[in-house]
Structures are given as C-alpha cells and as structure tokens.
C-alpha positions in Angstrom: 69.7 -1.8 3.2 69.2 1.0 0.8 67.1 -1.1 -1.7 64.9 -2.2 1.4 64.3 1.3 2.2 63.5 2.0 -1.1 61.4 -0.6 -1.6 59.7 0.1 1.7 58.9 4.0 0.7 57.4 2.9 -3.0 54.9 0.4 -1.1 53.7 3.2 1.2 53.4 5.4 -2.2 51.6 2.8 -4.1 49.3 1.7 -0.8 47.0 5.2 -0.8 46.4 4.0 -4.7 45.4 0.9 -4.1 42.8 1.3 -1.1 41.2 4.6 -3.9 41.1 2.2 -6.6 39.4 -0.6 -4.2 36.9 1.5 -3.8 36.0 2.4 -6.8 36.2 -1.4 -7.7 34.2 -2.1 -5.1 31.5 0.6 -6.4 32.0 -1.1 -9.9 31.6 -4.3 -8.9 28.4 -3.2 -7.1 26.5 -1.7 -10.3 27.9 -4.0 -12.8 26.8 -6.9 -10.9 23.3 -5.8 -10.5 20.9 -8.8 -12.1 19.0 -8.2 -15.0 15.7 -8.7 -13.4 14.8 -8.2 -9.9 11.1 -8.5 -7.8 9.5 -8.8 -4.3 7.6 -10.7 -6.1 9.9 -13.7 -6.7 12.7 -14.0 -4.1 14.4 -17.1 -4.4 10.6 -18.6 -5.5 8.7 -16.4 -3.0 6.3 -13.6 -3.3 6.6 -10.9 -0.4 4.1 -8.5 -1.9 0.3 -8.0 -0.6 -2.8 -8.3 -2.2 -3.8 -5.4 -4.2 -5.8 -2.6 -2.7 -8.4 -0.2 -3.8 -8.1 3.1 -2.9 -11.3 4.8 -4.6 -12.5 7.2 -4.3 -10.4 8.9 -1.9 -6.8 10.3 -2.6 -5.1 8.5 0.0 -2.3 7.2 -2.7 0.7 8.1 -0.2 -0.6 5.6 2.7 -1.1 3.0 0.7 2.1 3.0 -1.3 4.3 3.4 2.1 1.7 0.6 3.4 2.4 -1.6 0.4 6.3 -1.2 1.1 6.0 -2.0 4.4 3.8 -5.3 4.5 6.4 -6.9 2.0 9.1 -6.0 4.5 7.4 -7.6 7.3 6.8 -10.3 5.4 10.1 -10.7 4.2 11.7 -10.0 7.9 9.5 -13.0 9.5 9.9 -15.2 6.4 6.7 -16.2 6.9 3.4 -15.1 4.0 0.7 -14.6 6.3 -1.0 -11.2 4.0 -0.2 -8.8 6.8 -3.5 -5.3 6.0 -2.1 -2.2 7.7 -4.5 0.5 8.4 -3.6 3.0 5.3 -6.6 5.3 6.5 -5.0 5.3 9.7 -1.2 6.4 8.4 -3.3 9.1 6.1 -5.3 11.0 8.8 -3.4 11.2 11.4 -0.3 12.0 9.8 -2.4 15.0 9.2 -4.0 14.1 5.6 -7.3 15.5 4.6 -9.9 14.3 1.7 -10.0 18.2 1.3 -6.7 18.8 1.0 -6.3 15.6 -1.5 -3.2 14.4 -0.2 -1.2 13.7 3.0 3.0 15.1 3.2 4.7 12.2 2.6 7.6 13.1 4.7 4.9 13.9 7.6 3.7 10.5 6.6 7.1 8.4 6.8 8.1 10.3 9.7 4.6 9.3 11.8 5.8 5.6 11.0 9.5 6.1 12.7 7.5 8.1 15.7 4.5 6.0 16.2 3.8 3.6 13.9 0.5 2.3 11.9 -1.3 -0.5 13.2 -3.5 -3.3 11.3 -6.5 -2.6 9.4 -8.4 -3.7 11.8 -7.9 -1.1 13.7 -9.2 1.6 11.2 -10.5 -0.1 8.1 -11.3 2.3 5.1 -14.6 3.7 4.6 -14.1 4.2 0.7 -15.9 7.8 1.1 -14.6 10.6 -0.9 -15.2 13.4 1.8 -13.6 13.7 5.3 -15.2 12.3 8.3 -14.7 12.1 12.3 -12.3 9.3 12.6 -10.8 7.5 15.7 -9.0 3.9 15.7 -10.1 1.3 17.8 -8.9 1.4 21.4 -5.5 0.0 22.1 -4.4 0.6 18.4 -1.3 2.0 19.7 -0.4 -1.9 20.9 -0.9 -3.0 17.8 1.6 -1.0 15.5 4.5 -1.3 13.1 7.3 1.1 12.7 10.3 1.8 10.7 13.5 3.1 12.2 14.3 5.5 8.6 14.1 6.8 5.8 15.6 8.6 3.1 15.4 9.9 -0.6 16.7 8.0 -3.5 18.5 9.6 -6.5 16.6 9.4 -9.8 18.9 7.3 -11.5 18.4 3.8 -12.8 21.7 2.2 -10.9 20.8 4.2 -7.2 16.8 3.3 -8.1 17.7 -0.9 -8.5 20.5 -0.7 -5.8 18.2 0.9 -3.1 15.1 -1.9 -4.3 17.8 -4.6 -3.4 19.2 -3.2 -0.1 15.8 -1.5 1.3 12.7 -3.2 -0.2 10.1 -1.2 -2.2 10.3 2.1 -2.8 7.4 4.3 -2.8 7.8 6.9 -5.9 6.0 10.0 -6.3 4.8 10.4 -10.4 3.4 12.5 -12.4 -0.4 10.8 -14.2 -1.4 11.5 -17.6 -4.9 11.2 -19.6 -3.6 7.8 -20.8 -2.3 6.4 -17.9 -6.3 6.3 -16.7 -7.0 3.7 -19.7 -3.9 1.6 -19.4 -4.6 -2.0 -19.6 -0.6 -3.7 -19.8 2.9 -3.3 -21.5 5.3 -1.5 -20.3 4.0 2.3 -20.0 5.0 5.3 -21.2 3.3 8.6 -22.2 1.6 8.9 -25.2 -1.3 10.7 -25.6 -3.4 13.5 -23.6 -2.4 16.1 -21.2 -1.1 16.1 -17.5 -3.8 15.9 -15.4 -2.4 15.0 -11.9 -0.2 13.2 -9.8 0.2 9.6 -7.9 1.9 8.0 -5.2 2.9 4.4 -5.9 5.5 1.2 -4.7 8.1 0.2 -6.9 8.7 -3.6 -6.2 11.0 -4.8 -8.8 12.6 -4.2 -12.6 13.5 -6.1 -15.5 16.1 -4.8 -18.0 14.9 -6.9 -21.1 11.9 -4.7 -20.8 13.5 -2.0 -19.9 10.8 -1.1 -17.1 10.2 -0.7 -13.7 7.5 -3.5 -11.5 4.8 -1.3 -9.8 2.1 -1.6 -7.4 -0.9 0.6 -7.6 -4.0 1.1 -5.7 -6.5 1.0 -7.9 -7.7 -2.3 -7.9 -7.1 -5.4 -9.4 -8.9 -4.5 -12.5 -6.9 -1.6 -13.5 -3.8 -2.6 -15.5 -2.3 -5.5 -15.2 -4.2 -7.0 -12.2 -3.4 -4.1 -10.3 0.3 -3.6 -11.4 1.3 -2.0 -14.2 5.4 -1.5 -15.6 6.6 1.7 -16.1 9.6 2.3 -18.8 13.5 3.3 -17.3 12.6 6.6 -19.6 8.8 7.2 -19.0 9.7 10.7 -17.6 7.1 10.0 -14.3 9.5 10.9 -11.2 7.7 14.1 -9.5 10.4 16.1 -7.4 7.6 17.3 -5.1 9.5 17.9 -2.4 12.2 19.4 -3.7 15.2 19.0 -6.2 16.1 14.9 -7.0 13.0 13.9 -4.8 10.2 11.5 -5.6 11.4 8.1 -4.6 12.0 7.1 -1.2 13.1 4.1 0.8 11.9 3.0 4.1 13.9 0.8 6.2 14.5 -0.8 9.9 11.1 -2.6 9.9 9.9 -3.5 13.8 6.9 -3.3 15.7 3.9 -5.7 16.9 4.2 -7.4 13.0 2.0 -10.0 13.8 -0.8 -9.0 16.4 -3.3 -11.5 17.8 -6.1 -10.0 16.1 -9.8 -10.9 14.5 -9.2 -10.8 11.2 -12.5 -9.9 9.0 -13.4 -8.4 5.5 -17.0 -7.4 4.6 -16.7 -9.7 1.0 -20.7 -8.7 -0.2 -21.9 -5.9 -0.4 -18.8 -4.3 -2.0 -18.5 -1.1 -3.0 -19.6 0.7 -6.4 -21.6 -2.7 -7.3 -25.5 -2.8 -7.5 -27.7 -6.0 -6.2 -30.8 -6.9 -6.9 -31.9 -9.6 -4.2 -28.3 -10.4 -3.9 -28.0 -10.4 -7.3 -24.4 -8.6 -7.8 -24.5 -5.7 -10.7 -22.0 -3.2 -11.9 -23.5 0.3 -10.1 -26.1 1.4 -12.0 -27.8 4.5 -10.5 -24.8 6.4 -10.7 -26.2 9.9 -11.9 -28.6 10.0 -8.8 -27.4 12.1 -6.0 -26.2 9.0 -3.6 -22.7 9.0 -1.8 -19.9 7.7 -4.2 -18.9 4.3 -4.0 -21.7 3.0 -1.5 -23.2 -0.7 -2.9 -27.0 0.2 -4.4 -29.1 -2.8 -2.5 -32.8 -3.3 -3.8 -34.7 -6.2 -1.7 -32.9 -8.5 0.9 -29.1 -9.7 0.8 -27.1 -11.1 3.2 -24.4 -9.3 4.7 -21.0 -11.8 4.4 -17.3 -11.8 5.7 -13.9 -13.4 5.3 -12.8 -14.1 8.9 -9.6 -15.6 10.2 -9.1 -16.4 13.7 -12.5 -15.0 14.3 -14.9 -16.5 17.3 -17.7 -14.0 17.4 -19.4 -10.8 14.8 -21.6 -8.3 16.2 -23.4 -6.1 13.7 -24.5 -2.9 14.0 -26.3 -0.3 12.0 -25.8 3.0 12.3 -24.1 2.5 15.5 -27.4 0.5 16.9 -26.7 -3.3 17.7 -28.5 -5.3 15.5 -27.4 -8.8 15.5 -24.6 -11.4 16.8 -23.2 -14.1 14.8 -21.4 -16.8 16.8 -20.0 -19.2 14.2 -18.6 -19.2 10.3 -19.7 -18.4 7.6 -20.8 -15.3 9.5 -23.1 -13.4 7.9 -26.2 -11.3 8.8 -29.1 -10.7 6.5 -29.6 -7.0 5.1 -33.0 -5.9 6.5 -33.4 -2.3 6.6 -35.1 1.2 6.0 -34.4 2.9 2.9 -31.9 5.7 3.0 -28.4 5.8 3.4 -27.0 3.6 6.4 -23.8 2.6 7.7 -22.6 -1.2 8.7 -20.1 -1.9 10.9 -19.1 -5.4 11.9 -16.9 -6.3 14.5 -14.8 -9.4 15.5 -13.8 -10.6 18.5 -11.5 -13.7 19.3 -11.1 -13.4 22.7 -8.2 -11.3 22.8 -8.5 -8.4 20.9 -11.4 -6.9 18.7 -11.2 -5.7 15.0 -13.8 -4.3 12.8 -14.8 -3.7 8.9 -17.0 -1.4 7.4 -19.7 -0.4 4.6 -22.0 2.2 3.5 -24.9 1.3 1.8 -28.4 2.5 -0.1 -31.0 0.8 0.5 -33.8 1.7 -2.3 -36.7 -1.0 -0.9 
C-alpha cells in the first residue's frame, strides 16, 4: 500500500509539469509549424483579395486599408468571389476624417465598424477630390452595411504578425513612407535612399519567408508597384507606433452584416480621372499646370459617358444635380454634351430594389 501511495503522490507532483510544459508545447508547435509562405491571395487555389483601388488624391489611406481587410473576409466567410466595393469615403468621413486634417483615427475608424458598420460603395462612391466637401450617403445606407464584432493591436513581431494573418485575415499596418518608396516599381522593399517624408496606412495580406517579405496591398493604383502591391522586407523598419507603444498593426475580426445587398452595381469606366480626351480620344492629363481641380478628366469636344453595370435595369444622369438623360438598357452610356467649366456627373442605378450611384468631375474646355 505504501508504494501505491507513493506512487500516487509522485503523479500528482509530476501532473502540474506536465500540463506547464503542454503549453508551452502547444505554443511551440504553433510558431514552428507556421508555413513558409502564406496569402489571401491563394487559399487552397483561391484568391479572397479585391481589386486594387485608387485613393488619389485624397489621404483617405486608413479606410481603404480596413476596407481592403474586410472585403477579403467577406469573401472568404461566404466562400463565394463576387468583388464585394465598400464605401471607403463613407468609413473616412463619418468616422470623423477630414481632407484637412489628412487623416481619419484609425481606432475611431475600426470602432465606427463594430458600432455601425460601412455600407457598399454604392452608397457613397469616392469623388477623388483633394479638399473636403458636404457629404451624405444615399438613403437607407444604414440597411446596407457590414460590421465587425473586434479588434485589437498586433505585436510587432514576425511570429505574432503571420499568426494573427492566419487566424484574423489581413491586417491593416500603419508605416512610415520614404522618398523612395514614391518610385518603387517591384522586389521586395526596403529603405534606401531619401528622407522621411510621411506616413501610410496599408493591408498586409500574406508573407513569404524565401523572400523574407511581407504581401501588401496599397491604394495607389494598379500602376504603382507591382500592380498595386508591393512586398515589404521582415526588417524594412516601416511599423509606425502612432498610437502608442507596440502599435501599428491591427486585426479586425467577427465579420457580419448585409455582406451581399441587392444592389445596382455601376462604375463610371470613361472619363476617368487624371486622363485627358480629345473627342474620346484618351490621353495622359496634360493641362496640369492650369488652375483646374486635381484629378478631374480634361474633355475637349464630345465623348460618351460609359459604365460597368451589374444587376442594373435603368441609369439616370444628371449634371450638376439637373436631370439630363435616362438610359434604359446596357451598354449604358450617355453622350458628354456640355458648357465649359467645371461640372459634376452623377449617374444613378436602379434595379428595382434599391438605387446606387457613381460619380465624376469633369472640365470641359469646348
């Protein structure tokens, strides 16, 4: 009996070791078991990321990296790749974000998306102006939104950074910009030449550990970089604690919400933004020392006016909030016809349900 009992007490020693050593196992197990490569851009063959945005010439970085994260999670929740646009103008102003101000608080930001939510683009397209402006979403936004139930800080460590990509989605990570960073074209980046001249707001989707270098969206558009993306080095020194010690990458989580709204779907394809036509002819924007509004398409002589629509029935037009014209059937498309000066386009789309619109200043020399 007395060798039971002994046996007996050196099991209930040896038991407290064992479940302390488990975990530390178990957190061992965890990071060394983390892939070489990882991306929302390839799991198991699919690619959960959006379509790369432009965010010029406004700073509204921090909506459109937490929007970035947040389409891929829908996407990835429904299983289904059906290019989900949230309304990044929409998270940026009235989360309190100013063009003034240059930036919106990206905890105010994350937090208006556990509170209330951001709804589709069509809701609140972005005007691409560099200077702020009386804004409003369409009526009955608030039906049409997307919310996350958290989110938190990640440390700035290489293990917590690929561990919280895995578990959360994309993280959007605040960094600092240098002069080089402007002229990057592809590789894997890291600071070499010029001074600090800013900072950025930007959606890590993915690593790879034969490079060495973090997968990141921007918002620049597709011809920055590398299509849009560029990789960042593990050591490239970008993290920007902003808000306060360890800071500067966050996750977001608990994705829910009206993900997939019954909504017109339309984009204003031609005239786009900083370009120049001639008759319809499409130039890089010339003009550009002449005192017009940044960004606005230069038009001289007649163009059409055309759209990407999905699930689209009808397009009213309007210029400078005067009805002009209704188009009742694709391609939908309205003919440029007006006054010189400085006008404003709106287009809206109905499908019987619900209404959406797109937008687009324009110059019209003759």
């Amino acid at each position: 009996m007395k060798k039971y009992v002994i046996i007996f007490i050196l099991i209930l020693l040896v038991i407290p070791i064992i479940n302390i050593n488990a975990k530390t196992l178990d957190s061992n197990i965890e990071i060394y078991f983390l892939p070489p490569y990882f991306s929302w851009q390839n799991i198991n063959g699919t690619d959960y990321t959006t379509t790369i945005k432009d965010q010029s010439p406004a700073p509204t970085c921090e909506a459109y990296a937490l929007c970035a994260s947040l389409e891929t999670l829908m996407q990835y929740k429904l299983d289904e790749l059906y290019e989900p646009d949230l309304s990044d103008c929409h998270l940026y102003f009235y989360a309190g974000g100013t063009i003034k101000k240059g930036y919106v608080n990206l905890i105010d930001a994350a937090n208006y998306l556990v509170d209330i939510g951001v709804p589709d683009e069509g809701c609140f397209p972005d005007h691409h102006r560099g200077f702020d402006y009386p804004f409003e979403s369409l009526e009955g936004w608030e039906n049409r939104t997307v919310r996350i139930t958290e989110w938190d800080w990640v440390t700035q460590d290489v293990e917590s950074i690929k561990t919280a990509l895995i578990n959360h989605g994309p993280l959007i990570i605040c960094i600092y910009v240098w002069e080089d960073f402007f002229t990057y074209k592809g590789g894997v980046y890291k600071h070499e030449w010029g001074e600090r001249v800013g900072g950025h707001v930007v959606t890590i989707v993915g690593y790879n550990d034969n490079n060495n270098c973090w997968i990141v969206k921007n918002s620049w558009g597709k011809k920055w970089g590398e299509d849009g993306w560029f990789r960042m080095a593990y050591d490239a020194d970008m993290f920007a604690d902003w808000y306060g010690p360890g800071t500067g990458v966050m996750y977001i989580d608990g994705v829910y919400g009206n993900l997939k709204p019954d909504v017109p779907k339309i984009q204003i394809t031609k005239p786009i933004k900083s370009h120049t036509y001639f008759f319809g002819i499409e130039l890089p924007t010339i003009f550009k020392n002449l005192h017009i509004q940044r960004a606005a398409p230069r038009i001289i002589g007649q163009m059409p006016l055309k759209l990407k629509t999905e699930n689209t029935i009808r397009i009213d037009f309007y210029v400078d909030d005067v009805y002009v014209n209704t188009d009742y059937g694709p391609p939908f498309e309205w003919n440029i016809n007006i006054s010189p000066g400085l006008h404003t386009i709106k287009a809206y789309g109905y499908n019987g349900v619900n209404i959406s619109y797109d937008i687009v200043d324009v110059f019209i020399f003759i």
